[in-house]
DOLO-199181 format. One line per field, with one value per residue (C-alpha): residue number from 0; residue in one letter; x, y, z. Coordinates in Angstrom, 1 decimal. Layout:
BEGIN
voti = NUM:... $
nuse = A:... $
px = X:... $
py = Y:... $
pz = Z:... $
//
This chain:
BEGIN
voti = 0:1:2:3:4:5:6:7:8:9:10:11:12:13:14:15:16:17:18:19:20:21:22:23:24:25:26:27:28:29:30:31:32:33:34:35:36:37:38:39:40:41:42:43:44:45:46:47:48:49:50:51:52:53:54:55:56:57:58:59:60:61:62:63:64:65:66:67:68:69:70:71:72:73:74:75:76:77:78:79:80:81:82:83:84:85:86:87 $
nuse = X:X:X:X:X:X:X:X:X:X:X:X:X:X:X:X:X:X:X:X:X:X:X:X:X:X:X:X:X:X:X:X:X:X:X:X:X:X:X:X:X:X:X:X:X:X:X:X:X:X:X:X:X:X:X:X:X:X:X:X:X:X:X:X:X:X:X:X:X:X:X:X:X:X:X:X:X:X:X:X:X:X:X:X:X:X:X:X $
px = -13.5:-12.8:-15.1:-13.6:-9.6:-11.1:-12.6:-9.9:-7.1:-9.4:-9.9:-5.5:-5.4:-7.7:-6.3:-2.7:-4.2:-5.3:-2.0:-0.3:-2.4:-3.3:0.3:-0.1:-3.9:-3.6:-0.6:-2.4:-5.6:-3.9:-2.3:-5.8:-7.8:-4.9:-4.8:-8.6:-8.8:-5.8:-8.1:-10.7:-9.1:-7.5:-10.1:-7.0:-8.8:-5.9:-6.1:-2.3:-2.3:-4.1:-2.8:1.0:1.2:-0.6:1.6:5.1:3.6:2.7:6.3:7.4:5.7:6.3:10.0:9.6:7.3:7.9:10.3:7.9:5.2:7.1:8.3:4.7:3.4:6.4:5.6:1.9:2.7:5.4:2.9:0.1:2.5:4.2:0.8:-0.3:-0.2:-2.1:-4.9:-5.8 $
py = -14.2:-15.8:-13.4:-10.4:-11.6:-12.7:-9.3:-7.8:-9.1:-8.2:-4.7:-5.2:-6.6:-4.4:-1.3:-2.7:-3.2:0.5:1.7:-0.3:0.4:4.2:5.2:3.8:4.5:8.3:8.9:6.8:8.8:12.1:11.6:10.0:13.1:15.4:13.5:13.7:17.4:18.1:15.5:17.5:21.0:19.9:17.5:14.7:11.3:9.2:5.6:5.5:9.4:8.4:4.5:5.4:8.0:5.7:3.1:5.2:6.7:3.0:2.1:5.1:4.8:1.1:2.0:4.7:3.0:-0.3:-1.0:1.0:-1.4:-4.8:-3.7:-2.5:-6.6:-8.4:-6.1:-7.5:-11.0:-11.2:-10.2:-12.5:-15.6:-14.7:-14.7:-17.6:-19.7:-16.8:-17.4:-20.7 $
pz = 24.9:21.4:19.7:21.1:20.3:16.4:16.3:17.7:15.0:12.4:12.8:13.2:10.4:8.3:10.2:8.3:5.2:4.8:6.2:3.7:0.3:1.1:-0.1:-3.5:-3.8:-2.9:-5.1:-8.0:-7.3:-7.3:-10.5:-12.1:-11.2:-12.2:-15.9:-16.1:-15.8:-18.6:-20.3:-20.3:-20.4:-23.7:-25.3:-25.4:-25.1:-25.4:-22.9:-22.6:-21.5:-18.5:-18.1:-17.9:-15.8:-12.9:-13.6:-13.3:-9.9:-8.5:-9.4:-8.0:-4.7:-4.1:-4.5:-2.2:0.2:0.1:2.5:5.1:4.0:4.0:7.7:8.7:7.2:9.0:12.3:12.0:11.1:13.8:16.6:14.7:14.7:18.2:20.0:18.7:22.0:23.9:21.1:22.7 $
//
């Protein structure tokens, strides 16, 4: 029985963890790949032309997201904590 509860809060937890990242990871990647290609359509090979961009997109989507995030963390942490008696 302990097996299968530490099994299941892990898959919760990593299930939250790739909800939580995948905003900021897609919108970084999507902005990567689309710098990339002008970089090579136009032979630029400037560091900063592909490192800003990234950045201003994370920024972006944690202001965007991040209050989704934080609630989606304190939803899982509350259930974590609140269950702890059950656990044992």
């Amino acid at each position: 029985m302990g097996s299968d509860l530490a099994l299941q809060l892990m898959g919760e937890m990593l299930w939250t963890a790739v909800l939580v990242s995948a905003p900021m990871l897609l919108g970084t990647l999507l902005i990567g790949l689309f710098i990339s290609i002008f970089q090579v359509v136009t032979q630029i090979q400037e560091m900063s032309l592909a490192f800003v961009p990234k950045l201003i997109t994370a920024v972006i989507t944690l202001v965007v997201f991040g209050p989704w995030m934080l609630r989606r963390m304190i939803q899982f942490s509350t259930s974590v904590i609140s269950n702890i008696p059950q656990y044992f």
